[in-house]
N, C-alpha and C positions, 0 to 999 in steps of 0.2 A: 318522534315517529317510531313505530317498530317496524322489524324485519319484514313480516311481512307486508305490512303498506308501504314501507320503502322500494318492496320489491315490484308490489303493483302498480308504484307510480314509475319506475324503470319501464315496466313491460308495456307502458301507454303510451309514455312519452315516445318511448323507441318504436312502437308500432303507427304513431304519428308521422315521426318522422320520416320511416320508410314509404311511407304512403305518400309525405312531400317531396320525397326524391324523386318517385316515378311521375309524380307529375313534373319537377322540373327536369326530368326526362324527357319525356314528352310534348313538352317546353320547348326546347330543345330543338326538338324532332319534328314537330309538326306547325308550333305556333307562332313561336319570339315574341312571345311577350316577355317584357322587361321587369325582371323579378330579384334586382340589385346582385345578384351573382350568378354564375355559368355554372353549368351541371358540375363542372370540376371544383369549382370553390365550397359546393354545397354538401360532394364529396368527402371532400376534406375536414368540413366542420362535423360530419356522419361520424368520420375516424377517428373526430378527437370525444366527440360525446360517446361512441360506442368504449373508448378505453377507459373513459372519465365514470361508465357506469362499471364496467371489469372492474378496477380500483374498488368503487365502492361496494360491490357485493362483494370480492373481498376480505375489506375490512368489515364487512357487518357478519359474514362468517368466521371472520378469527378473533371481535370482539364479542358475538352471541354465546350468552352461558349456556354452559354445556348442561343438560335436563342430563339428570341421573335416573339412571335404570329402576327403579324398586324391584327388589332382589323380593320374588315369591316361593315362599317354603310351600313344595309339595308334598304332602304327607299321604300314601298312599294306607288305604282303610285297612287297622289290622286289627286280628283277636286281641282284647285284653283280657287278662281275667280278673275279677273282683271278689272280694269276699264281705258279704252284707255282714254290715257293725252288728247286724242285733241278733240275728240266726246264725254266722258265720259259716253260713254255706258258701261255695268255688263255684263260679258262674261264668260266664265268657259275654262280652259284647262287644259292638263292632268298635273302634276305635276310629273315629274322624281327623284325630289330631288335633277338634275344637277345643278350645276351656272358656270354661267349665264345663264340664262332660254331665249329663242327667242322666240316671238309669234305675231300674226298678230291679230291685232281687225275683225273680220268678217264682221263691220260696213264700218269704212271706209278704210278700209287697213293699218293704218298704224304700221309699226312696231314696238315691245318695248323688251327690255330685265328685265329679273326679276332677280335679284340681292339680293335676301332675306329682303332687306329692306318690312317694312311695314305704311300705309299710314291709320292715325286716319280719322276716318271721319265716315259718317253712309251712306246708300241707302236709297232714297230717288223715291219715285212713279211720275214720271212727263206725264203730255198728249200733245200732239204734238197741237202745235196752229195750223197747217197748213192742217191733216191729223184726227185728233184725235186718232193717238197710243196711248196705255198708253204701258211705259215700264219704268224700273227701270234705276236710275243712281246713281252714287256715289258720295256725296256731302263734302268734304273736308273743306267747310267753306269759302275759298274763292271768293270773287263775283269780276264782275258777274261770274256767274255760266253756263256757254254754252255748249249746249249739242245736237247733233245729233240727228237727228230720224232714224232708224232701217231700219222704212219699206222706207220713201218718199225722206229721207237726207238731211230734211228741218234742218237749222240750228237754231237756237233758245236762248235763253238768259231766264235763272230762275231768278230773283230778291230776 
């Protein structure tokens, strides 16, 4: 049996019982009918079953496994910034803390997943040969370096 139908059958039987004392209570008190023991004996048997159940919740509370907590990471939603593999334009989206992360470059569309890995390199200020944007891209080190413009989508090569 578990805990708790051990416990429901404690809470039955003891609200039975209580229900057979006041009537041999009342037994007692009003009728004498003959019900093999006196309110004092029935008493008594109350006292040993009430401490016979104490004992056994108890021991069904100090042998019931203890349920472990699961421990929940809150990750509160933050800027990250990305830089699209194919344009290498600096972009920011929200960060959920989910993985795999999906996001679109707002440049040239295309898609990328974030995966927690992280990528050494510095940003780097470039001006459009075609336009003269200036906007920021992420420079990883390796050449060439091709990077997208924002506004005109002129494509470009850093040396």
């Amino acid at each position: 049996m578990d805990r708790k139908t051990t416990i429901r059958v404690i809470f039955v039987v003891s609200l039975l019982y209580f229900i057979w004392l006041i009537l041999v209570a009342a037994n007692d008190s009003f009728w004498s009918y003959d019900l093999y023991l006196s309110f004092k004996g029935w008493s008594i048997i109350g006292s040993v079953i009430y401490a016979a159940f104490i004992i056994i919740e108890v021991l069904l509370y100090i042998t019931a496994p203890r349920e472990e907590e699961e421990e929940i990471k809150i990750v509160s939603e933050a800027i990250k910034k990305i830089v699209c593999s194919n344009c290498k334009t600096v972009f920011t989206i929200r960060d959920t803390g989910v993985r795999p992360l999906k996001y679109k470059c707002p440049n040239c569309g295309m898609e990328g997943v974030l995966r927690g890995k992280s990528v050494k390199g510095k940003r780097i200020s470039v001006q459009c040969d075609k336009c003269g944007n200036e906007f920021e891209i992420f420079d990883t080190g390796e050449r060439p370096l091709i990077y997208r413009c924002p506004v005109c989508h002129y494509q470009g090569e850093v040396s």
